[in-house]
SEDOTI-544210 format. One record per atom (N, C-alpha, C, O, CB): x, y, z; residue in one letter. Coordinates in steps of 0.001 Angstrom, whole numbers, plus 500000, padded with zeros to 6 digits. Glycine has a CB too. Layout:
// SEDOTI-544210
XYZA/...
//
This chain:
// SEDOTI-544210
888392943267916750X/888065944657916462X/886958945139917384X/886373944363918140X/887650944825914995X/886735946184917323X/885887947161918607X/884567946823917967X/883600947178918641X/886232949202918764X/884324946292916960X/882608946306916202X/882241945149916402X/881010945131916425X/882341946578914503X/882776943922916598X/882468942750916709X/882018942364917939X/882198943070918931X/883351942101916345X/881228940903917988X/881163940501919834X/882000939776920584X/882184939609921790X/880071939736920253X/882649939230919179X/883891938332920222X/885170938996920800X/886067939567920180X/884610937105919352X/885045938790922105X/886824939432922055X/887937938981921745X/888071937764921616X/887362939754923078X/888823939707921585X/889999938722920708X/890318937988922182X/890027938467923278X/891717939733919733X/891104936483921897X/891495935922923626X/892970936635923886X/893406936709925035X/891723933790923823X/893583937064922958X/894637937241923076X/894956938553923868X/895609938476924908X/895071937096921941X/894473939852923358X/894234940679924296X/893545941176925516X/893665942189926204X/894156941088923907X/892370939558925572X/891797939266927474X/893190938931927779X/894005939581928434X/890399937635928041X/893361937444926999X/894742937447928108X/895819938609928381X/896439938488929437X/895695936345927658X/896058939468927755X/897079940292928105X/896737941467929075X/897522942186929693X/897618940771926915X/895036941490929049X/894584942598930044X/894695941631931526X/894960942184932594X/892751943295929625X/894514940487931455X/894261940124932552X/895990940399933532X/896160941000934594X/893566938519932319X/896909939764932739X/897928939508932904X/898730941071933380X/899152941489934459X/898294938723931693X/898693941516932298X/899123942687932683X/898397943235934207X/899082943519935190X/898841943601931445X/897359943289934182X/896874944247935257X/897260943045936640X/897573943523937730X/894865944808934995X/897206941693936483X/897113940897937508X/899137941490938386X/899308941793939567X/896727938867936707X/900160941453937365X/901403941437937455X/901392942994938277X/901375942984939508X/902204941182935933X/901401944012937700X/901823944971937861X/901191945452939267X/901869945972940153X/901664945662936722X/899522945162939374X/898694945875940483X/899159944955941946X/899246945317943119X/896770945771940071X/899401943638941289X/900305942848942738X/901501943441943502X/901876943425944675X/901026941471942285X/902007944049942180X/903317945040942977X/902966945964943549X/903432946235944656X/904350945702942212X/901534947116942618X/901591948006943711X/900673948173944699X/900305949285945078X/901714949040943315X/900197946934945233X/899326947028946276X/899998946492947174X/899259946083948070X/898093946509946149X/901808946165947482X/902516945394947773X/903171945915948741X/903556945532949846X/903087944964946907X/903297947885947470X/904664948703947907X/903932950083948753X/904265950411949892X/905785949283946250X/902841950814947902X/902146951522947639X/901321951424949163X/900763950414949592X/901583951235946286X/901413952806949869X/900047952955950966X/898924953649950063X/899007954109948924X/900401954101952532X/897727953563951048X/896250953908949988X/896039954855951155X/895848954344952258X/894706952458949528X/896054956585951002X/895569957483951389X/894088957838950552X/893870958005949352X/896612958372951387X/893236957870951691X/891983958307951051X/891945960015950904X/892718960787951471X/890692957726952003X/891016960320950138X/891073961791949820X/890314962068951383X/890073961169952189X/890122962389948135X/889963963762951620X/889226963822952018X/887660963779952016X/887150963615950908X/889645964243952173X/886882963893953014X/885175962951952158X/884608963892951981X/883467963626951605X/883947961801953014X/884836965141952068X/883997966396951188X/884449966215949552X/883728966276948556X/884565968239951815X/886026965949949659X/886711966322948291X/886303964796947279X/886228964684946055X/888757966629948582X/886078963666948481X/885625962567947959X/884600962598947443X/884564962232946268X/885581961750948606X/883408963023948072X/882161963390947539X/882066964194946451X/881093963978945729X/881486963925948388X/882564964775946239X/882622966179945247X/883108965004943966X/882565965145942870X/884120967848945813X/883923964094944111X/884952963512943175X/883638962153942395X/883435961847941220X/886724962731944325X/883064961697943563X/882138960592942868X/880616961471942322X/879724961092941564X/881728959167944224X/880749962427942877X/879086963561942146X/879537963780941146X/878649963662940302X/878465965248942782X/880682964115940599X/881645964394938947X/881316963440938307X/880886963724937189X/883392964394938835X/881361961645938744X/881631961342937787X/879893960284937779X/879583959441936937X/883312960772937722X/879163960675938847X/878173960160938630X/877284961028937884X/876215960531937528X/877758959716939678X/877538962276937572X/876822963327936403X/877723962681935506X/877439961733936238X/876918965260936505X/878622962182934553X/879083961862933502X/878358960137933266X/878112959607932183X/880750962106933630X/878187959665934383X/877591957987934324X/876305958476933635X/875900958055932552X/877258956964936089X/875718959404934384X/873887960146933910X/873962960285932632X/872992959843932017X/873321961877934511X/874921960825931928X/874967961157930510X/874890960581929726X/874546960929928596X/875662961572930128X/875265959248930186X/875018958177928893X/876285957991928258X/876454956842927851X/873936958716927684X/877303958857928038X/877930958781926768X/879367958215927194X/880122958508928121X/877947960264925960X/879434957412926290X/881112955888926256X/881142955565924891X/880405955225923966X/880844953864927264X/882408955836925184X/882731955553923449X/883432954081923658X/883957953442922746X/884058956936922512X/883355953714924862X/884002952334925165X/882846951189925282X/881839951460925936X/884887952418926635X/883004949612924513X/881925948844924526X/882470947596924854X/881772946613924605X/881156948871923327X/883754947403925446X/884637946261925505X/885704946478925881X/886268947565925754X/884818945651924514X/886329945150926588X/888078945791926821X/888726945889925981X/889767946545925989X/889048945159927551X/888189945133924838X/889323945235923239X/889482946857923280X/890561947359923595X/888368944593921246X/888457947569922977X/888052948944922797X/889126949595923816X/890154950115923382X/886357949247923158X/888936949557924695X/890200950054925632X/891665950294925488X/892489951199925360X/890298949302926489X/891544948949925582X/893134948428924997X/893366949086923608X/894402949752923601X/893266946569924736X/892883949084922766X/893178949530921461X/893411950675921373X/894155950939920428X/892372949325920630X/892885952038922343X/893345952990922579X/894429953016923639X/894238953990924367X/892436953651922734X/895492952318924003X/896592952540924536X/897504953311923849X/897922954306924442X/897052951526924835X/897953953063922625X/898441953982922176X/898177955587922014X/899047956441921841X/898528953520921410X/896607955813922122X/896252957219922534X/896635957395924079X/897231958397924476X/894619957510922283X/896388956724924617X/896603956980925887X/898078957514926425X/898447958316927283X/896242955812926472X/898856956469925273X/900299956833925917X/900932958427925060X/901836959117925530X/901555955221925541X/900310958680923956X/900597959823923641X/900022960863924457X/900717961867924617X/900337959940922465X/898821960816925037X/898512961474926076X/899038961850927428X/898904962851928132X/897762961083926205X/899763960567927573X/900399960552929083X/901738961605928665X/901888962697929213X/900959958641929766X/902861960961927381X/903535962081926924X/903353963479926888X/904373964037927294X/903666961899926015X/902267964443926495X/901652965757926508X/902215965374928248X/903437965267928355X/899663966082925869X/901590965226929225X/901778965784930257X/903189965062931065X/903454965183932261X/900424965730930944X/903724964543930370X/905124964375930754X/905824965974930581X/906560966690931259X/905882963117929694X/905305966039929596X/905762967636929531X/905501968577930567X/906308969436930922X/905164968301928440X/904189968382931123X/904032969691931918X/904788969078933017X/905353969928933705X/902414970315932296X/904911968266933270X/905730967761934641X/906909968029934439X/907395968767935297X/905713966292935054X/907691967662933489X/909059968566933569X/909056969793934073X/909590970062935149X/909629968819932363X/908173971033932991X/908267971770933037X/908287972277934310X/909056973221934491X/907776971984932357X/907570971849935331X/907391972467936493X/908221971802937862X/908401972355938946X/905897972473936641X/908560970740937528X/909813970177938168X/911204970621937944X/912096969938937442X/909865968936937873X/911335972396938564X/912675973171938434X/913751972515938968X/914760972738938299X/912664974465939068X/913986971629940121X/915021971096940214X/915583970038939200X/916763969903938877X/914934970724941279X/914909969587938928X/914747968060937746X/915184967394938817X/916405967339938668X/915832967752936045X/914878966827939864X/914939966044940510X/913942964611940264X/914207963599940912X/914862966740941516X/913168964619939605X/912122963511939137X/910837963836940051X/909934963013939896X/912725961797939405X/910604964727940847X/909533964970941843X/909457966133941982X/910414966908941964X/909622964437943050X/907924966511942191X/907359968153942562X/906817968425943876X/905804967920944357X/906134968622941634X/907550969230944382X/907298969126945770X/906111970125945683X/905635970359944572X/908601969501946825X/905480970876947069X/904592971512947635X/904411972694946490X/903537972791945629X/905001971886949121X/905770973739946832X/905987974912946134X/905826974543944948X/904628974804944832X/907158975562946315X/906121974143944007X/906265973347942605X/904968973357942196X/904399973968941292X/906849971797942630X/904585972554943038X/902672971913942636X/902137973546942559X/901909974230941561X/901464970625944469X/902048973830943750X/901292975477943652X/901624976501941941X/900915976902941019X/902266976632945291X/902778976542942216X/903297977097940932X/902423976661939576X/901696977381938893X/904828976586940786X/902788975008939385X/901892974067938513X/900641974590938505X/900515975352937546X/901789972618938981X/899676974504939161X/898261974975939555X/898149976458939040X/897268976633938198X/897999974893941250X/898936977613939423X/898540978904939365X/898885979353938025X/898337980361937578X/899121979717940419X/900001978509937128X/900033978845935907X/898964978189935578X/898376979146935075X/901160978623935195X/898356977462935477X/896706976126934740X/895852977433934821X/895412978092933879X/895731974216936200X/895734977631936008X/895021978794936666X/893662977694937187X/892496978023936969X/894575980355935381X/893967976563937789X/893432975613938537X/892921976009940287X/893374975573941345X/894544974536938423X/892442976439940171X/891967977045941771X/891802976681942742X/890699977097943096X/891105977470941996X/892217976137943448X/892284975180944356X/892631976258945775X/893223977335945709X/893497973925943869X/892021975544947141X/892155975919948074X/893602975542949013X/894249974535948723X/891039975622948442X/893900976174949806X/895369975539950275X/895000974264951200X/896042973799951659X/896396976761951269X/894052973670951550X/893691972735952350X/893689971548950783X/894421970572950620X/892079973176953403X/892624972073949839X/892085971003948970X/894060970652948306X/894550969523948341X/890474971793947493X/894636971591947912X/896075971075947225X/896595970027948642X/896653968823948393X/897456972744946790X/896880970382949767X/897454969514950596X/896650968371950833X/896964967403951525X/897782970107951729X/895849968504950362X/894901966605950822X/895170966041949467X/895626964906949606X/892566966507951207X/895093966306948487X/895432965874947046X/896756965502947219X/897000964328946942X/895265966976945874X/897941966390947714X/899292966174947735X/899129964745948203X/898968963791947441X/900189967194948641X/899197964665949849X/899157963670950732X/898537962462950360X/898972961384950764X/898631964086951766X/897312962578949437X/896809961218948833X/897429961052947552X/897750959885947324X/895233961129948644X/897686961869946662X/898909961021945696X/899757960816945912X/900315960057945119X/899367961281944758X/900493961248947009X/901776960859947556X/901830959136947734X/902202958944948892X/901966961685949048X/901727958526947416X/901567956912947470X/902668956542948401X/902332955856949366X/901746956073945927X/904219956949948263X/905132956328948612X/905368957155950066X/905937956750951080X/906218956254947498X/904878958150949866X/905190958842951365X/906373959952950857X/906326961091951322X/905902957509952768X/907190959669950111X/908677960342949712X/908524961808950315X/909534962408950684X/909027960420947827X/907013962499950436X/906921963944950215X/907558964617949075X/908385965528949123X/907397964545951279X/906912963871947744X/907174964969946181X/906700963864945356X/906949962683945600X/909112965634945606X/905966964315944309X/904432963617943659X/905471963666942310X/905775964700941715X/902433964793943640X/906042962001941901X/906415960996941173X/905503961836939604X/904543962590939762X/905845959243941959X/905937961563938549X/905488961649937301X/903868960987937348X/902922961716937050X/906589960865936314X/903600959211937841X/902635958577937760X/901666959451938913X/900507959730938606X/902995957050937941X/902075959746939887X/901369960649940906X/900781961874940243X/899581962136940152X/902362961122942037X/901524962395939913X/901107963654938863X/899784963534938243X/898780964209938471X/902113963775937602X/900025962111937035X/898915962069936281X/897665962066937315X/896893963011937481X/898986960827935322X/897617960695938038X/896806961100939095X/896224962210939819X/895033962120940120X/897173960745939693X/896752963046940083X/896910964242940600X/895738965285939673X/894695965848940007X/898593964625940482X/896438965210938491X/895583966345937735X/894419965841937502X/893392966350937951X/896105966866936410X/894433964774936767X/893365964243936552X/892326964145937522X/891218964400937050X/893632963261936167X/892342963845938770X/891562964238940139X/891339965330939917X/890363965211939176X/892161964149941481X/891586966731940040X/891901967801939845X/890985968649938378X/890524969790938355X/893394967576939801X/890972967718937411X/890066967828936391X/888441967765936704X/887621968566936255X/890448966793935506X/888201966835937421X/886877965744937990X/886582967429938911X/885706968189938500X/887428963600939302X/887011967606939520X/886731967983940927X/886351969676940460X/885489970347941028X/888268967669942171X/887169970137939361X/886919971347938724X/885463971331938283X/884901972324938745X/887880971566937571X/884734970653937639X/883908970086937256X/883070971140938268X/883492971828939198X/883991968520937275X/881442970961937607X/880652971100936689X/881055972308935516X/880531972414934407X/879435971280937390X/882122973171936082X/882449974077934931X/883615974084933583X/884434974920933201X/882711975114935622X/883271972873933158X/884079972435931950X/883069972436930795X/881917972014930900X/884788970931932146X/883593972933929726X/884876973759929648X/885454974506930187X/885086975623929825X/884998974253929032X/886682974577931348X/886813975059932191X/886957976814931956X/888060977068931472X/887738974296932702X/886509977469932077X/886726978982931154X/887596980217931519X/887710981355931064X/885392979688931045X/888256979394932700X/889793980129933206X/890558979001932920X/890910979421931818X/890044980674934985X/890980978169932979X/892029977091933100X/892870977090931705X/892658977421930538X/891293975567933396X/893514976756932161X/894775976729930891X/895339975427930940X/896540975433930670X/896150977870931091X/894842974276931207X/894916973062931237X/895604972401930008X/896611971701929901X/893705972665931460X/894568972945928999X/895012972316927855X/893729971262927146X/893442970247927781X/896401971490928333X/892975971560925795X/892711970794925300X/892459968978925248X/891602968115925438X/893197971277924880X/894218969218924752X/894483967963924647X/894701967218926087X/894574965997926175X/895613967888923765X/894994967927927058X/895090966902928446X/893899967111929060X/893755966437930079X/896324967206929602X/893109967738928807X/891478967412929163X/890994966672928249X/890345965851928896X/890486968595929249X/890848966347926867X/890654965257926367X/891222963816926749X/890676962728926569X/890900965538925353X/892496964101927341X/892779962709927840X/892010962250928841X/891116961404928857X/894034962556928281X/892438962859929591X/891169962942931440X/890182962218930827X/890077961019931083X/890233964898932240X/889083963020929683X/887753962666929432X/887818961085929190X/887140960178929674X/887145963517928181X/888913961073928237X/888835959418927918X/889115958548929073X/888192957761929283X/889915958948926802X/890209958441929968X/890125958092931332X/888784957587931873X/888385956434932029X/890511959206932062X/888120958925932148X/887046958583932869X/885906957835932004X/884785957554932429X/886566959813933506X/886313957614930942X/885175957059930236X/885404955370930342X/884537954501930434X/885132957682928585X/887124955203930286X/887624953536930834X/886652953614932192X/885509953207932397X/889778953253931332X/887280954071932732X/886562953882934126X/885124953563934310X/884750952483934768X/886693955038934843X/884455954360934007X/882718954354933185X/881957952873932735X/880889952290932922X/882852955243931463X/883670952613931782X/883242951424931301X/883054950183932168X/882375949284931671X/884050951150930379X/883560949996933404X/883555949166934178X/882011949522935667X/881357948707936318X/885268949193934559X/881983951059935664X/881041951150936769X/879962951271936052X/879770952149935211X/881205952225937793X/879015950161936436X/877974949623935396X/877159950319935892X/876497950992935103X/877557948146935215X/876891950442937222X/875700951063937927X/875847952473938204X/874938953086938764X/875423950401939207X/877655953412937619X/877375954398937872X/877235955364938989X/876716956479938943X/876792954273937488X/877816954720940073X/877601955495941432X/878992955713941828X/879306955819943014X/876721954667942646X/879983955796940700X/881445956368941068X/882151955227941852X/882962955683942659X/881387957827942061X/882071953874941841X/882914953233942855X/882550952093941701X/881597952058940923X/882486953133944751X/884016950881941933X/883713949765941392X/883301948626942243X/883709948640943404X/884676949466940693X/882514947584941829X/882455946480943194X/882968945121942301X/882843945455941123X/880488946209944075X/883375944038942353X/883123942674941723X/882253942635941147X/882606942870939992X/883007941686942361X/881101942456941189X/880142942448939997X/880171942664939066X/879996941943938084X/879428942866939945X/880541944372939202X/880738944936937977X/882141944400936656X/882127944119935458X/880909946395938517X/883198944487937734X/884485943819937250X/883996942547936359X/884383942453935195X/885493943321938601X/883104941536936954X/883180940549935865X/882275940798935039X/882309940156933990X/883079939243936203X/881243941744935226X/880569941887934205X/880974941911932994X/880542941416931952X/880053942673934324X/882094942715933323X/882925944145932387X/883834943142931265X/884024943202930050X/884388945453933706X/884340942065932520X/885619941128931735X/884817940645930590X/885089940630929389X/886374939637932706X/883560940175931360X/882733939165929932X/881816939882929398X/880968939164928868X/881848937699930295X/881600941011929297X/880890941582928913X/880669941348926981X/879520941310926540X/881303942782929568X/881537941252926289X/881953941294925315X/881905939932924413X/881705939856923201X/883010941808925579X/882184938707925501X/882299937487925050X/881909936528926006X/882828935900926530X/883506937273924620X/880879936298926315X/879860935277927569X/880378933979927365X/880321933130928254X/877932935142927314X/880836933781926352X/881036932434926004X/882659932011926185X/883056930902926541X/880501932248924483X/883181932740925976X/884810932790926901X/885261933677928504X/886252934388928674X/885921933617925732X/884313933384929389X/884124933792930470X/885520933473930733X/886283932616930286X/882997933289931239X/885679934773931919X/887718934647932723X/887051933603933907X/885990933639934531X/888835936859933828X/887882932922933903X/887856932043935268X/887617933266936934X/888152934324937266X/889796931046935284X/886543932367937578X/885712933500938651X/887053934105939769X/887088935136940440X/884155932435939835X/888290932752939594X/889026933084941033X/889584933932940175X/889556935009940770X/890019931978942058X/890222934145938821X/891231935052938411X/890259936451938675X/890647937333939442X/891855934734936698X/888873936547937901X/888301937624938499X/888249938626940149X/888354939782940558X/887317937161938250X/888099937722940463X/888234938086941853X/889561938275942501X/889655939256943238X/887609937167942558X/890655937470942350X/891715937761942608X/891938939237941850X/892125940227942558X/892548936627942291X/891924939312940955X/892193940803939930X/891389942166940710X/891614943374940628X/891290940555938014X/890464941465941412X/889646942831942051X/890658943069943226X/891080944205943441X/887787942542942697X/891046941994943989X/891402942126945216X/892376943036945088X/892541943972945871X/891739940986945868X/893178942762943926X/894394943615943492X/894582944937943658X/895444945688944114X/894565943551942313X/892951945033942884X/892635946599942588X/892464947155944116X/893389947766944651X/891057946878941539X/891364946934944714X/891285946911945771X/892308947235946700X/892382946522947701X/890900946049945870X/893305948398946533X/894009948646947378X/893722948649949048X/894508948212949889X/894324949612946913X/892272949309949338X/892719949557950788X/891463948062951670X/891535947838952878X/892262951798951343X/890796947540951040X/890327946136951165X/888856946658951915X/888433946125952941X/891508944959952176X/888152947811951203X/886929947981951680X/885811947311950770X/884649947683950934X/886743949400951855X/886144946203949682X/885461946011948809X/884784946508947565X/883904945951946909X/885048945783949259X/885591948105947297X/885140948790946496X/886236949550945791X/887174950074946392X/884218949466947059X/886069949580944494X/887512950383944258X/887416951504943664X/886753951548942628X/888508949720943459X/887967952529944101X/887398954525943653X/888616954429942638X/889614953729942466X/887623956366945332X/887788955853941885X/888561956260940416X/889671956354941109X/890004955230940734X/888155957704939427X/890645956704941854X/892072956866941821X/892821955583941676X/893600955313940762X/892515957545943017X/892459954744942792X/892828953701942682X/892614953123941283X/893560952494940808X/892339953108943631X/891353953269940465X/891546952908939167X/892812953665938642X/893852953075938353X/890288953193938363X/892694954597938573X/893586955252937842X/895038955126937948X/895889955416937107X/893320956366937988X/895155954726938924X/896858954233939004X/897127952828938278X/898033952330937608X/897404953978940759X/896121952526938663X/896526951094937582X/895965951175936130X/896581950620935219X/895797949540938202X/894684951929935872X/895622952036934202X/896286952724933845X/896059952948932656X/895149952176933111X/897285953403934320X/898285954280934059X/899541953446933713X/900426953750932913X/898477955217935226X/899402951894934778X/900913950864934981X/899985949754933416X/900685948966932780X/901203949610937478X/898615949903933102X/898424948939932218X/898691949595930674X/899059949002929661X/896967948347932473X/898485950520930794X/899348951804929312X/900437951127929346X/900486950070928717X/899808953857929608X/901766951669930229X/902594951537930618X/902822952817929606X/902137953299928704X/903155950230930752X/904142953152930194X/905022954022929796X/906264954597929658X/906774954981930711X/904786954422929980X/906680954705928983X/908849954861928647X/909198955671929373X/908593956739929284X/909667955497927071X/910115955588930233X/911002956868931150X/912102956759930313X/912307956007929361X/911477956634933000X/912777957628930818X/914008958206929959X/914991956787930140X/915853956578929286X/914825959924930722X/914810955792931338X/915649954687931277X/914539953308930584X/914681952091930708X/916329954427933006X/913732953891930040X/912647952890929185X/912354951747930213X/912706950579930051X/913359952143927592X/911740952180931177X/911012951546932085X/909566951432932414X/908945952490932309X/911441951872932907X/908827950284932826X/907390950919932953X/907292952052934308X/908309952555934786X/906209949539933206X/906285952267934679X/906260953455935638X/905516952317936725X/904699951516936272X/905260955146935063X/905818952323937969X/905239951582939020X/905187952543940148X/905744953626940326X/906013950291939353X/904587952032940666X/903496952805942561X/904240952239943618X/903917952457944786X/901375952057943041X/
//
């Protein structure tokens, strides 16, 4: 349970596992476009004013994990808006689409800032931003709106800005020091944080970073988090599949 100090082993092992399986694939398949470093900067000042704040409702990975099921009802809510705005139903939103997406939110974005966002969630290259891209997508997009949230034009939605919030608060939970990037350190802090006395073995730690570690600068930014807990939720497609990068 989330009140106690021990963690259960059963759900380390399944965080480990899970994230070790899935992030091997997509650091395998998946290219790592960086944002741009104005829009980058803008993206780690967001979330290093939320590190300042103090406030996590997360104290463990149990805690995490245990909200998967919020999470995945969350990811549902915006399965919705992705239909909705995917007029071809082709499974992807191209350029025009996204804009559309954005100007109904009433998300303001510049035509440079949407095309660098496009191009870096674009993971696969396909040119048209995948359901898992999406989440990514907005959720960046949330951060970056920022400092004016409650956003007081946006039509976002409540409930999918409450998701975002929780997001970034997983995330939070791992950047100990708060400066918007993860390093190893922190990662094992994070694993044992909860239970010192059932420490993860150092190579699985480290191997698990490397994972994360998409583009191998030693540091891993909220997106890159964010794609992988999106594959550690997991989530049902209409052919009840998980969602992969």
């Amino acid at each position: 349970m989330e009140g106690t100090s021990r963690i259960c082993p059963a759900l380390k092992s399944f965080f480990s596992d899970k994230m070790g399986g899935i992030l091997h694939h997509c650091n395998g398949t998946s290219k790592c476009r960086r944002l741009d470093p104005k829009l980058e900067k803008k993206l780690v000042e967001s979330i290093k004013r939320r590190a300042s704040s103090g406030k996590n409702t997360f104290r463990s990975i149990n805690s995490i994990i245990m909200r998967f099921p919020q999470f995945k009802e969350g990811l549902r809510k915006i399965k919705g808006v992705f239909e909705r705005y995917d007029e071809d139903s082709n499974g992807t939103i191209d350029r025009e689409e996204l804009k559309k997406c954005l100007e109904t939110l009433q998300l303001h974005l510049t035509g440079k800032e949407i095309e660098d966002l496009f191009q870096s969630c674009d993971v696969d290259g396909e040119e048209g931003i995948q359901f898992n891209e999406f989440i990514v997508l907005l959720c960046l997009i949330y951060l970056l709106m920022e400092p004016s949230s409650p956003h007081p034009t946006s039509k976002m939605g409540s409930e999918l800005e409450a998701t975002f919030n929780t997001i970034v608060e997983a995330f939070l939970f791992f950047d100990k020091n708060g400066d918007g990037k993860l390093n190893r350190k922190e990662m094992v802090k994070a694993m044992n944080e909860a239970s010192p006395w059932e420490r993860s073995p150092g190579h699985i730690t480290k191997t698990r970073f490397k994972e994360l570690d998409s583009n191998k600068c030693g540091q891993v930014s909220f997106k890159e988090f964010l794609f992988a807990l999106i594959n550690w939720v997991g989530f049902e497609t209409d052919n009840e599949e998980e969602l992969s990068i």
